[in-house]
C-alpha positions in Angstrom: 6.5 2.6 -10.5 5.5 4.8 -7.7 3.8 7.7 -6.7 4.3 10.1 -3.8 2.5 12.3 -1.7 3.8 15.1 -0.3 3.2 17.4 2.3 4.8 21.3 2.7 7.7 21.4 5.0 7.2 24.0 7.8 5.8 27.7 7.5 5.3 31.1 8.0 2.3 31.3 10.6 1.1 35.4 10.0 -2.3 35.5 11.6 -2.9 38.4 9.0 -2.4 36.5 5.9 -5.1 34.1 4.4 -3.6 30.5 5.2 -3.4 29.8 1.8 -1.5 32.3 0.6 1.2 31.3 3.5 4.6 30.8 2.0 7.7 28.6 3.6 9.8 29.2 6.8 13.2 29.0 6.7 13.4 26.0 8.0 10.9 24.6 6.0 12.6 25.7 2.7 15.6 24.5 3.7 13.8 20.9 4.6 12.9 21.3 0.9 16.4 21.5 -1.0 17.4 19.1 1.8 14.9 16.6 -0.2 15.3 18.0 -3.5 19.0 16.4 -3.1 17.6 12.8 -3.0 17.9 10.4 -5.9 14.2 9.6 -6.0 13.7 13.5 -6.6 16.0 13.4 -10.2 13.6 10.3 -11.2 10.3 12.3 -11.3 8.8 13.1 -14.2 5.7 14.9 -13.2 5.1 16.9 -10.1 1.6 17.9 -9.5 1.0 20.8 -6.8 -1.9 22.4 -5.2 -2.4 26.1 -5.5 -1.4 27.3 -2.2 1.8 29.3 -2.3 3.7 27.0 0.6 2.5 23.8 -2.2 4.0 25.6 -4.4 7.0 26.6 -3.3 7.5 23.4 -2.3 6.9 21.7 -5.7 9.3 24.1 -7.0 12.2 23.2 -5.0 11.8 20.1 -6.3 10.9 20.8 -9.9 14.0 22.6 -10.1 16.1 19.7 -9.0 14.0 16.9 -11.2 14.1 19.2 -14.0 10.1 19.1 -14.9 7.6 21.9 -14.9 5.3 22.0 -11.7 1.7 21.4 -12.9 -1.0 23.6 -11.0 -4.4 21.8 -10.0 -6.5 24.0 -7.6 -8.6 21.6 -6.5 -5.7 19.7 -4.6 -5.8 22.7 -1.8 -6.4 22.1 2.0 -9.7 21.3 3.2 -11.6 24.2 3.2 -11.3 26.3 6.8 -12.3 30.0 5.7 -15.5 29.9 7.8 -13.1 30.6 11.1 -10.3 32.0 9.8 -7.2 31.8 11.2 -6.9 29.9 14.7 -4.0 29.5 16.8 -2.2 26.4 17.0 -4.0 24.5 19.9 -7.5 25.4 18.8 -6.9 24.5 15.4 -5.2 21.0 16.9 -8.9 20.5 19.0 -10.5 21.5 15.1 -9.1 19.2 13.3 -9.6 16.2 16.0 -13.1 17.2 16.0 -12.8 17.4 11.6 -11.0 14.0 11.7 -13.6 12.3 14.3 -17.0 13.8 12.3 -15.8 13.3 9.1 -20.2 13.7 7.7 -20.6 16.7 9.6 -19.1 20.4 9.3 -17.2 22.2 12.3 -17.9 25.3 12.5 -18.5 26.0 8.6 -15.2 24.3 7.3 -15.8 22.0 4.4 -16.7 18.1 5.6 -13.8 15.3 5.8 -15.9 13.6 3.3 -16.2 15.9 0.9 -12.3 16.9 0.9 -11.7 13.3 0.6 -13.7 13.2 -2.8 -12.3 16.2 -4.1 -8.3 15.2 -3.3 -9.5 11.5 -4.5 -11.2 12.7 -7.9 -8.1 15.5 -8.2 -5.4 12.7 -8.0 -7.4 9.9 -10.2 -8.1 12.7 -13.0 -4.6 13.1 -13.1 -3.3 9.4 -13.4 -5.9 8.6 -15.8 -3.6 10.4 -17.9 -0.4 9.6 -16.5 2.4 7.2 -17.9 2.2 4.6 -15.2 5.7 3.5 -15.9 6.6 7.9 -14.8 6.8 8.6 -11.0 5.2 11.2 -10.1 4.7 13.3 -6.8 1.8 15.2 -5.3 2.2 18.2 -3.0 -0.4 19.3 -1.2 -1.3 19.5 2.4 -1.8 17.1 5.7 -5.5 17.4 6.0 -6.3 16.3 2.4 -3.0 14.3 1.9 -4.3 12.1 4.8 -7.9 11.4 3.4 -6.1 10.2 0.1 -4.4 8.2 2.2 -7.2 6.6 4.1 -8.7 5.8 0.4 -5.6 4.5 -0.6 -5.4 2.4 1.9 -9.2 1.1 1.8 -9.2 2.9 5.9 -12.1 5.1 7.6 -11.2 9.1 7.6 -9.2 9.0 11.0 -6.4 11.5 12.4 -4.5 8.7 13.8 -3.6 8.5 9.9 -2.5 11.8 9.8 1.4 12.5 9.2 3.7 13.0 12.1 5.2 16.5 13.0 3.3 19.0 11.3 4.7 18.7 7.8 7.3 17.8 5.3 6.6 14.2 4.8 5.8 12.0 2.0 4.2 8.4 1.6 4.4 6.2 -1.1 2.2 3.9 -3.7 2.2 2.2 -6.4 0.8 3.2 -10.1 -0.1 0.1 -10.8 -2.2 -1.1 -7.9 -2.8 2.6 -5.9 -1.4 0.8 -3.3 0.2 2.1 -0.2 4.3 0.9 -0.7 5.0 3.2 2.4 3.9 5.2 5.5 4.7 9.1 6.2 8.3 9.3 6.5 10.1 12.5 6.2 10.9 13.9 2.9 14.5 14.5 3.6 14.6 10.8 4.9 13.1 8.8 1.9 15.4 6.9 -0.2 12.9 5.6 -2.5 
């Protein structure tokens, strides 16, 4: 059976709210009941969401339409970036080459690539130790950290040319069994399962 990772569709970029408290856009949102129509959607039986409000929202778009109860685990949220704050869209693009490309080292105060990688790895593996491997189940979380699970997953080295296409709202795939890859980031209103 498989599990999915996903990523929050687009979202509201306010320079005067923490990040993690950001919520949808309306485009994003809408990306989100656009998925939440997909068969795969109906057959989860768990979905698993990090604490940050556009996670959230997200996993409750699709909760609603699967019918389950979106399960909080904080330690699923976005690498850690508090030390600069917020930073506009091209510097934070430069950041997070430079996060990707150090993965031991620190920039600027954020939390290391190798240390979001064990948190996201040990946050996901607690969870399916107790999960009904025969259940699919979906993740939503974040790029960054969504990306470093995937690099474990697939037995890779931390490296941004791993990292999901367009900014958001896409999902990849693996297996329970194995915690195999099954597929690459694809957009969530694309899958088919």
């Amino acid at each position: 059976m498989f599990g999915i990772y996903i990523t929050h569709p687009q979202v509201k970029i306010d320079a005067n709210v923490p990040v993690p408290k950001w919520g949808l856009s309306d485009v994003g949102a809408a990306r989100a009941r656009k998925a939440a129509e997909s068969g795969w959607v109906r057959q989860l039986q768990r979905i698993v969401s990090s604490d940050e409000t556009k996670a959230i929202e997200t996993a409750e778009i699709l909760a609603e339409a699967s019918g389950v109860t979106v399960e909080i685990v904080p330690a699923m949220h976005e690498n850690d970036r508090s030390a600069t704050g917020f930073l506009p869209p091209p510097q934070f693009e430069e950041a997070a080459d430079w996060f990707f490309a150090h993965p031991e080292q620190s920039f600027k105060g954020w939390e290391r690539a190798v240390d979001a990688q064990a948190r996201i790895v040990e946050s996901v593996n607690a969870v399916l130790a107790t999960h009904d491997a025969t259940a699919p189940i979906a993740f939503v979380g974040h790029g960054g950290v969504g990306t470093l699970l995937k690099c474990h997953l697939a037995g890779s080295s931390i490296a941004r040319d791993r990292d999901q296409p367009g900014g958001g709202g896409n999902l990849y795939a693996f297996g329970l069994a194995d915690r195999r890859l099954s597929c690459d980031w694809t957009p969530i209103e694309d899958w088919q399962g």
